[in-house]
Backbone as ProteinMPNN parsed JSONL, in Angstrom:
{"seq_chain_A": "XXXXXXXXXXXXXXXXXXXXXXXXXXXXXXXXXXXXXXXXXXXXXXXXXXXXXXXXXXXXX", "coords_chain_A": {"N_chain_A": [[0.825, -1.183, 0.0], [1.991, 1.463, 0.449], [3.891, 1.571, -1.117], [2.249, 1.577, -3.807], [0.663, 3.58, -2.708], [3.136, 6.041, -3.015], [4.222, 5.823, -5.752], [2.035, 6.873, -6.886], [1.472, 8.804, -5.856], [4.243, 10.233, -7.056], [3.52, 9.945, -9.849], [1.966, 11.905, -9.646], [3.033, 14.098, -9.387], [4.662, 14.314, -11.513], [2.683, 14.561, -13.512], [1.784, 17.235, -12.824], [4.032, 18.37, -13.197], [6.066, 21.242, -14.481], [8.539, 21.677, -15.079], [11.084, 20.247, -16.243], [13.503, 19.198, -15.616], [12.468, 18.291, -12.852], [10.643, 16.447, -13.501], [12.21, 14.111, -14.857], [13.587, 13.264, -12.506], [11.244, 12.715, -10.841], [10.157, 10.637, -12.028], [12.693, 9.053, -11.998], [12.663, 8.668, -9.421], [10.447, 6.721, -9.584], [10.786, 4.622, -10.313], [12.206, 3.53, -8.669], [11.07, 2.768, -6.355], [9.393, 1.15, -7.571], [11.667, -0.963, -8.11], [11.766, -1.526, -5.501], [9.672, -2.434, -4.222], [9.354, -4.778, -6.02], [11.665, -6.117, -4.845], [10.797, -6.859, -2.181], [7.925, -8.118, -2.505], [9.597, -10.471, -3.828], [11.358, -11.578, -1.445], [9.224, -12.169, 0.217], [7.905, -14.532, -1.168], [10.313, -16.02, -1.214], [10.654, -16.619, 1.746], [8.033, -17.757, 1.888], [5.917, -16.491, 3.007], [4.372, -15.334, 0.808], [1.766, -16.595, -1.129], [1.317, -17.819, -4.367], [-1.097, -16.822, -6.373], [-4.351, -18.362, -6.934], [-5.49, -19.714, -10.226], [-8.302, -19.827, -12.247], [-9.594, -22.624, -13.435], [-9.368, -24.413, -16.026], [-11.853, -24.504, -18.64], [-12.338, -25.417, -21.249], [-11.061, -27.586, -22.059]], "CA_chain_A": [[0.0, 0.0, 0.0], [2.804, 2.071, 0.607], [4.651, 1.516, -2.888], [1.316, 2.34, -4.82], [1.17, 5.272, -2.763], [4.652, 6.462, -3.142], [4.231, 5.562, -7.201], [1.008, 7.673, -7.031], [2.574, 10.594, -5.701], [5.073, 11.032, -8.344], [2.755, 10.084, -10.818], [0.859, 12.921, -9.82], [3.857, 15.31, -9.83], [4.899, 14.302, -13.014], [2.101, 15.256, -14.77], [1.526, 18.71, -13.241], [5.19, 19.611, -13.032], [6.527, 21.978, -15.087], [10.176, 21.743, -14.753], [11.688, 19.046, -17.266], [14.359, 18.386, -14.795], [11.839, 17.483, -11.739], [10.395, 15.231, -13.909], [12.991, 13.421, -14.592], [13.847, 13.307, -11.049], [9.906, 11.65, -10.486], [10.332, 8.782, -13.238], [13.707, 8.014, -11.586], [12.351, 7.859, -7.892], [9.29, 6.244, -9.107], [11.601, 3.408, -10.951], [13.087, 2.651, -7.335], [10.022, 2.433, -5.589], [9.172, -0.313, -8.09], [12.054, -2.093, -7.459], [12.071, -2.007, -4.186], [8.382, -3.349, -4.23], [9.836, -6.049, -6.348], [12.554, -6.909, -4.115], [10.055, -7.183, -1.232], [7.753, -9.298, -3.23], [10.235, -11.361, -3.923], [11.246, -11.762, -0.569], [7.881, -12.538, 0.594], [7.803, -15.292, -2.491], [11.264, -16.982, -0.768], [10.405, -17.112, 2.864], [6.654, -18.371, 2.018], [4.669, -15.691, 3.129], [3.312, -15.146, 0.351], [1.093, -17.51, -2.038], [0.691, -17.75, -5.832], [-2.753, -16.691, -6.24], [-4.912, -19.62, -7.494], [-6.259, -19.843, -10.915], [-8.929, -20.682, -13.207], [-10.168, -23.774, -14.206], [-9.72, -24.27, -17.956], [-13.011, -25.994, -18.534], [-12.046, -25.959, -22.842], [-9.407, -28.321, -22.12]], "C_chain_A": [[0.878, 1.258, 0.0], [3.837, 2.538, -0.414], [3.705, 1.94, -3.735], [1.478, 3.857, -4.063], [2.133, 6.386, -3.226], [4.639, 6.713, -4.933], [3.331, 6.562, -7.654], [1.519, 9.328, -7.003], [3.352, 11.328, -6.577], [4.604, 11.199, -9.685], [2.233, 11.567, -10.971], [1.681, 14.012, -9.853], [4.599, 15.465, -11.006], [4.147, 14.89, -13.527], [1.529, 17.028, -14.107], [2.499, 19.171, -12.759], [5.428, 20.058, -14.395], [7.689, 22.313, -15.898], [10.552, 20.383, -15.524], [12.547, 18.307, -16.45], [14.0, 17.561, -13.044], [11.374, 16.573, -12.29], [10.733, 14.032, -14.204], [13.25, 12.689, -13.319], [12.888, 12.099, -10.446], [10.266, 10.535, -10.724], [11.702, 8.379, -12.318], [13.386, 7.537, -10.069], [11.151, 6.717, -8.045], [9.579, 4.857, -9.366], [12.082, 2.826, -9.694], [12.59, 2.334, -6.573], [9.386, 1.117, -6.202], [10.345, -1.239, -8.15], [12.303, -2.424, -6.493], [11.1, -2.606, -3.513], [8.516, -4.9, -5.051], [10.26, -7.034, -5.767], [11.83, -6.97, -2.844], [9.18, -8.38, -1.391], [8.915, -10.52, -3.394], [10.99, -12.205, -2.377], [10.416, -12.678, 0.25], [7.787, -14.26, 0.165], [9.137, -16.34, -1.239], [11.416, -17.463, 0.705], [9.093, -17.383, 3.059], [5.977, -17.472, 2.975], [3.529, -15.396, 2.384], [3.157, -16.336, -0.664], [0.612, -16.746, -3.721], [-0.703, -17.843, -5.79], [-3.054, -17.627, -7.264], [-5.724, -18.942, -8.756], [-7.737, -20.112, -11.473], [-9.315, -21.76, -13.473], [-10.364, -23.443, -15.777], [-10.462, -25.09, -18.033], [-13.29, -26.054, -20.063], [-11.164, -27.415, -22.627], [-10.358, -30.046, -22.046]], "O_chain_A": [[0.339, 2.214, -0.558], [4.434, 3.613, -0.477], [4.116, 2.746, -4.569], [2.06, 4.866, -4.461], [1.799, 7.455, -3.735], [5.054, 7.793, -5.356], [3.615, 7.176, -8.682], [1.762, 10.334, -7.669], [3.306, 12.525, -6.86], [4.934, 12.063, -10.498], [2.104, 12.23, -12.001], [1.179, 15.024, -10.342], [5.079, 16.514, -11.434], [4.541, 15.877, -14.149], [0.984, 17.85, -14.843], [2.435, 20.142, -12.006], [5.069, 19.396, -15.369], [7.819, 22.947, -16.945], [10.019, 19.385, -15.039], [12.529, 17.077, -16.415], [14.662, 16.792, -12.348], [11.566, 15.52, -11.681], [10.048, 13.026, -14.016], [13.07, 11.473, -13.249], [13.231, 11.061, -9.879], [10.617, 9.618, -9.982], [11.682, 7.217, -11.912], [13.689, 6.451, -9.573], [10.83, 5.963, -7.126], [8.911, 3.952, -8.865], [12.361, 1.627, -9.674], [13.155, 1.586, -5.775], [8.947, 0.195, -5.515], [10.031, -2.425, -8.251], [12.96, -3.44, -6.266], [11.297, -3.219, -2.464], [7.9, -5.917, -4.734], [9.893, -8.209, -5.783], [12.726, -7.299, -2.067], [9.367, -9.429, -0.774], [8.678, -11.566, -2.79], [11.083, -13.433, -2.379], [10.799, -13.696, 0.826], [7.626, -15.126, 1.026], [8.706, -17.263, -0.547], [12.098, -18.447, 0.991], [8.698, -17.335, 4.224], [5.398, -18.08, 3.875], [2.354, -15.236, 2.717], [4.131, -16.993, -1.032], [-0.029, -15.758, -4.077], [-1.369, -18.746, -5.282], [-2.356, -17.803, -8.263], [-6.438, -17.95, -8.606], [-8.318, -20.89, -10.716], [-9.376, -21.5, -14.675], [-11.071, -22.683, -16.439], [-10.244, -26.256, -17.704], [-14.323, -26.637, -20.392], [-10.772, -28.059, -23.601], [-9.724, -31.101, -22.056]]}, "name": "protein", "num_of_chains": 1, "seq": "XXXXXXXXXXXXXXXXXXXXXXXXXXXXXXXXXXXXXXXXXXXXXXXXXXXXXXXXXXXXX"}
């Protein structure tokens, strides 16, 4: 919740900044907030906290 937020935020100063070089600035913090939501996920994923969310039933098959 904390990484969408964070992602949100810059989103939202991206599009009503002004300044070419804050923008920049956004996109690169907002790039590190997604991998650092990655590398948490992933985390999560290797000490079994978290679960592959269950599928579908393919009922063509």
């Amino acid at each position: 919740m904390l990484t969408a937020s964070g992602t949100d935020n810059y989103a939202t100063a991206t599009a009503t900044s002004q300044r070419s070089d804050l923008i920049l600035n956004y996109e690169r913090l907002s790039l590190k907030i997604a991998q650092y939501a990655k590398d948490i996920v992933d985390l999560m994923i290797q000490n079994k906290w978290l679960e592959q969310q269950t599928g579908s039933v393919n009922k063509f098959v």
